[in-house]
N, C-alpha and C positions, 0 to 999 in steps of 0.2 A: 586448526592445523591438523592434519590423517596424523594418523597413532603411527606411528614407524619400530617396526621389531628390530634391534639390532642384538648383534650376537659375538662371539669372539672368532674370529674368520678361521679356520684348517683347512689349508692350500692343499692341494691336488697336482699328479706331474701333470695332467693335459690343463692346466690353466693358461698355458702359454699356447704358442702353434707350433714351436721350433718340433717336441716330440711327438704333436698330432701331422706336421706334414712326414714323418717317416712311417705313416701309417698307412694304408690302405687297407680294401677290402678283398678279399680273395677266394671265391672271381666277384668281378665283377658287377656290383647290382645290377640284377633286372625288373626292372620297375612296372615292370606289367603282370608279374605273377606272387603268388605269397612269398612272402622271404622271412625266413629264421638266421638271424644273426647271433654269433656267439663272440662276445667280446666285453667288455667293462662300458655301458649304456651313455657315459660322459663323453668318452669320445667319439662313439657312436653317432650320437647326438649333434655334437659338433660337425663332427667329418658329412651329415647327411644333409646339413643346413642349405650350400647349393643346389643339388637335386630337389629337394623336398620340400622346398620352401614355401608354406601357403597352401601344401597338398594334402594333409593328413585333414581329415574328415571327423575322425574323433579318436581321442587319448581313451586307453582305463590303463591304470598302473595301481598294481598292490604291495607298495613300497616297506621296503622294513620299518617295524612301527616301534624301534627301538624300546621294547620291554623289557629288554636284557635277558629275555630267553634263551635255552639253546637250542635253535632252533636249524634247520638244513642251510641256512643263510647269514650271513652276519647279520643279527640284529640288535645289538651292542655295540652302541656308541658311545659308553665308556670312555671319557678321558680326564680323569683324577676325577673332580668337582663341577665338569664342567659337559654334560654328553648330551645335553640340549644343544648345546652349540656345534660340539661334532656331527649332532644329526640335521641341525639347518642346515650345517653348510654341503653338506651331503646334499642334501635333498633341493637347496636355492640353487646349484649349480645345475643339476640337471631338470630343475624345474625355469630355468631362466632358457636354457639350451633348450627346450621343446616347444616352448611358446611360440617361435617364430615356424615352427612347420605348422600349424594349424593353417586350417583354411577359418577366412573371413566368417564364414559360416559354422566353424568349428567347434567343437569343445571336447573340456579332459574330464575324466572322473577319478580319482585318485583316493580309495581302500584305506582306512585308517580306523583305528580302535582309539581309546580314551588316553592313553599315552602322550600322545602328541597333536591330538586333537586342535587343540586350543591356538598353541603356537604354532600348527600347519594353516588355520583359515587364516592367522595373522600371515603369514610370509604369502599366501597365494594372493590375499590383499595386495598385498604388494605390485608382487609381480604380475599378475590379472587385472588386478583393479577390481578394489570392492563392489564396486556397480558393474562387474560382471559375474557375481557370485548370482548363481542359480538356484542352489539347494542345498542341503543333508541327504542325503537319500538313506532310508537309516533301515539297512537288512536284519529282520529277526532272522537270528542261523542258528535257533534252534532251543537246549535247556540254559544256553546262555552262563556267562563265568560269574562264579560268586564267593566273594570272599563273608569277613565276619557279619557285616553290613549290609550286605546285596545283593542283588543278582545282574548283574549286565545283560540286555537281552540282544541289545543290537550292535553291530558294526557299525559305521560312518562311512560315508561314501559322498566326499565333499566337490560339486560339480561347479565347473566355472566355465562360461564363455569367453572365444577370443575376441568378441566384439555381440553383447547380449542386444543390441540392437539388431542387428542383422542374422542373431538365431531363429531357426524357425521356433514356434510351437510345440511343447512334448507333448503327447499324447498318446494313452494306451487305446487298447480295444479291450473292453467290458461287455461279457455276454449275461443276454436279462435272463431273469428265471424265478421275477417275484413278483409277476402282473397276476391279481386274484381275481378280476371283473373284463365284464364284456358289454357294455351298458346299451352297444348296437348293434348288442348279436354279430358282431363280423365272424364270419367264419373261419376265418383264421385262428381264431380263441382269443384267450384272455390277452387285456395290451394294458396300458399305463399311458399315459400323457407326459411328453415333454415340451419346453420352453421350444422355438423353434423364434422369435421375433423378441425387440427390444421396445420397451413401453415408445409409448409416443414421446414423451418430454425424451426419454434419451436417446431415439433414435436421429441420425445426422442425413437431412433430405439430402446432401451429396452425395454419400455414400453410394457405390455402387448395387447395393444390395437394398437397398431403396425403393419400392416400388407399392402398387396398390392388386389385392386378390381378393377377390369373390364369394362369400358363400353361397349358397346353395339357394336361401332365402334374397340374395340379392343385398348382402350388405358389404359393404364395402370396405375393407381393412387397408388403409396406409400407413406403412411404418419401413423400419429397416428389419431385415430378413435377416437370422445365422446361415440361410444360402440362399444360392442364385438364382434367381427367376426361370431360368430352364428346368433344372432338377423340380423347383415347387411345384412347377405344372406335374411334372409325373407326379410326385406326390400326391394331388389333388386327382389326377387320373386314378393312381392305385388305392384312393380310399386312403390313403395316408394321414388326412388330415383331421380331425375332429374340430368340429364349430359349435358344437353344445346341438344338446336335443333336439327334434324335429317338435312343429316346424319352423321355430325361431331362428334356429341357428345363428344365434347372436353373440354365444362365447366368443371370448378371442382364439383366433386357430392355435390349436397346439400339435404336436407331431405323434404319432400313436407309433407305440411302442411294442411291440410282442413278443412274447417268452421266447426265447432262442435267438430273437433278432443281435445281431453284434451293434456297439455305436462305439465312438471317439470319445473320450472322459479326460479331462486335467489327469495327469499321474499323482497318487497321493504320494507325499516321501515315506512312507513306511513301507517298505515291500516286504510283504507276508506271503507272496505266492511263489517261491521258488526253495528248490530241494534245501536241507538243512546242510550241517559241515561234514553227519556222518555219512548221509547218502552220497554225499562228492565225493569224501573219501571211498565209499564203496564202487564208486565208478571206477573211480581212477584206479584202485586197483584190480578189478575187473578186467578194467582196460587192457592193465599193462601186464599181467598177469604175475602180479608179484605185489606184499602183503607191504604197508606203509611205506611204499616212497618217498611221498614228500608229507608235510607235517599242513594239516590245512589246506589241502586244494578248497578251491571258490566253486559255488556249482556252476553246471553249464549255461542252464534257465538263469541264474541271475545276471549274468553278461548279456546274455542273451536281449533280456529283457532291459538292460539300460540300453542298450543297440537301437533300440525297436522304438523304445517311447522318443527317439530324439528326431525320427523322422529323418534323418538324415539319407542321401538320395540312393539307390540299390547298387551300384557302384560305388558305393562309399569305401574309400581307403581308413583302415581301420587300423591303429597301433598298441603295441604293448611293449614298455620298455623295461621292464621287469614281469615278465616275460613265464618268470614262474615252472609250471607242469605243463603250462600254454592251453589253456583253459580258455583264453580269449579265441585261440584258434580254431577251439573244437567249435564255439561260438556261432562262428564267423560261420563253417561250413555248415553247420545244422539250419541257420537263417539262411543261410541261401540255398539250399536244397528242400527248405517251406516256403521260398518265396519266390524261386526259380530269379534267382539274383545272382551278382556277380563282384560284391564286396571282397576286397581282398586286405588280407592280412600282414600286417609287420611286424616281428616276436625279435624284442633282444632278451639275450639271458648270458651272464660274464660265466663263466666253465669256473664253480665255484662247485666244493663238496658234491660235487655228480649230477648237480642240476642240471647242465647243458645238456648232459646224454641223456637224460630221462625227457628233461622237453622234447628235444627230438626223436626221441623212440615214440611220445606221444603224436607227437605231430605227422611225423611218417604212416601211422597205425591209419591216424584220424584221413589223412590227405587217401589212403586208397579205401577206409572204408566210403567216404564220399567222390571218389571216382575225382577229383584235385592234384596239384601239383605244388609243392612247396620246394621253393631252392634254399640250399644250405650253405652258406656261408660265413667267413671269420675275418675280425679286426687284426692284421697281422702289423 
């Protein structure tokens, strides 16, 4: 029998429609350009369900991670003895509401520290389904919190697919820079050997990548290929290939590798390569030219970077419903002005302690220094 989280329920006025239909949006979405919405993200969520539904491309949300801090945001779920269940129900409602915008192809990433950790991968279980659980994606940000006992070094960054059978592949790009040997003088300099073919027992003679290639000495390798018979020929044109020494050349072909060359790597879940919490902070004030605005901005490169490893298609509809300093926004326009792409952007943020108008003071700055257009509108 699946482990089922239950909790003690705190209702919300949009749980019904009677006071989500006297809602609307003003003006009216335009779904073809960024949009920043300022409203409370449950009935947001709701209200976008027919438009949206199936379209969102990928979720990050950096959700209150109920610490009881005091923080620019409610993050206190406080209620007597009981503020785990005040923050599930928070967070199942508007995690139940998002689900159905995903595309088939889709996925959420969803920001959480040790707090609620535990009891967030149980409730996404739920509502995802545990066999569409992807990862932890677990960001070092930096000297990390430590009390008597420890030091916490990472965030959590718990990702789930709306259907992990029809996700693509993640994958980064890894630039080499640790090839010491050159063993056939190629001119290009020093290279390294990678796998490039699947042994003979485990390769599948159906498979489309199936075939038989050449070396040089005339021996003959049939197996399954990691690519396709078009690209291996250039490969084998450009010297690409390595088949062991002359003049046997009887190794099995591996793929030569060379300092500088870029390749496609599995993503590790620890991300170590993106700015810490104090450099975000130094952006974003930078940015905005005013000293602590908000408490924890996310850096840019780290959104950036879940964006990128997911593969998801260069038009990709990109959302955030906590919405934040809009960090995801800056995101969004920095990858598409490196990749001459055209991803667009969805930001909610409810007009709580000044966050609305500092998202949008960012988001305005960010949309002309990328030469963009972001419409602004509200749940009235």
């Amino acid at each position: 029998m699946p482990i089922k989280l239950s909790w003690t329920d705190f209702p919300e006025p949009y749980d019904g429609n009677s006071l989500l239909q006297k809602t609307q949006f003003d003006p009216p979405l335009i779904t073809d350009s960024h949009l920043f919405i300022e409203g409370d993200n449950y009935p947001v969520l709701k209200k976008m369900a027919d438009e949206f539904s199936g379209k969102i491309n990928l979720i990050y949300i950096d959700p209150p991670y109920n610490t009881g801090n005091d923080f620019t945001y409610n993050d206190d779920f406080a209620s007597g003895e009981d503020r785990h269940s005040a923050w599930l129900s928070f967070m199942q409602r508007r995690l139940v509401a998002a689900r159905p915008l995903l595309a088939d192809t889709g996925c959420i990433f969803i920001a959480i520290d040790q707090s609620e950790l535990y009891t967030l991968k149980l409730l996404c279980d739920q509502i995802f389904g545990e066999e569409n659980f992807v990862n932890d994606f677990m960001w070092l940000h930096g000297k990390g919190k430590k009390d008597t006992w420890s030091r916490t070094l990472q965030q959590h960054t718990l990702c789930y697919a709306r259907d992990k059978r029809k996700l693509h592949a993640f994958r980064e790009v890894e630039a080499t820079g640790w090839a010491t040997k050159n063993v056939d003088d190629d001119p290009r300099g020093n290279w390294f050997s990678g796998s490039i073919s699947f042994t003979e027992t485990r390769s599948n003679p159906n498979h489309k990548n199936y075939y038989s290639i050449v070396s040089p000495s005339g021996k003959v390798w049939t197996r399954q290929w990691q690519t396709d018979e078009a690209h291996m020929k250039e490969l084998i044109a450009d010297n690409r290939i390595f088949w062991g020494s002359a003049p046997a050349y009887d190794k099995v072909p591996r793929v030569k590798i060379f300092n500088e060359d870029t390749t496609e790597v599995i993503p590790r879940n620890i991300i170590d390569c993106t700015d810490s919490t104090r450099a975000a902070q130094h952006h974003l004030d930078n940015l905005l030219g005013e000293k602590g605005a908000f408490d924890n901005p996310k850096p840019v490169n780290l959104i950036k970077h879940l964006i990128a490893i997911t593969r998801q298609p260069k038009d990709a509809l990109i959302m955030d419903f906590f919405a934040g300093s809009g960090t995801t926004f800056e995101a969004v326009c920095e990858l598409n002005q490196q990749e001459n792409a055209s991803r667009r952007c969805i930001l909610v943020q409810k007009d709580e302690n000044g966050i609305s108008d500092l998202c949008k003071k960012r988001c305005l700055k960010v949309a002309e220094l990328y030469k963009t257009n972001i419409e602004i509108h509200r749940l009235k």
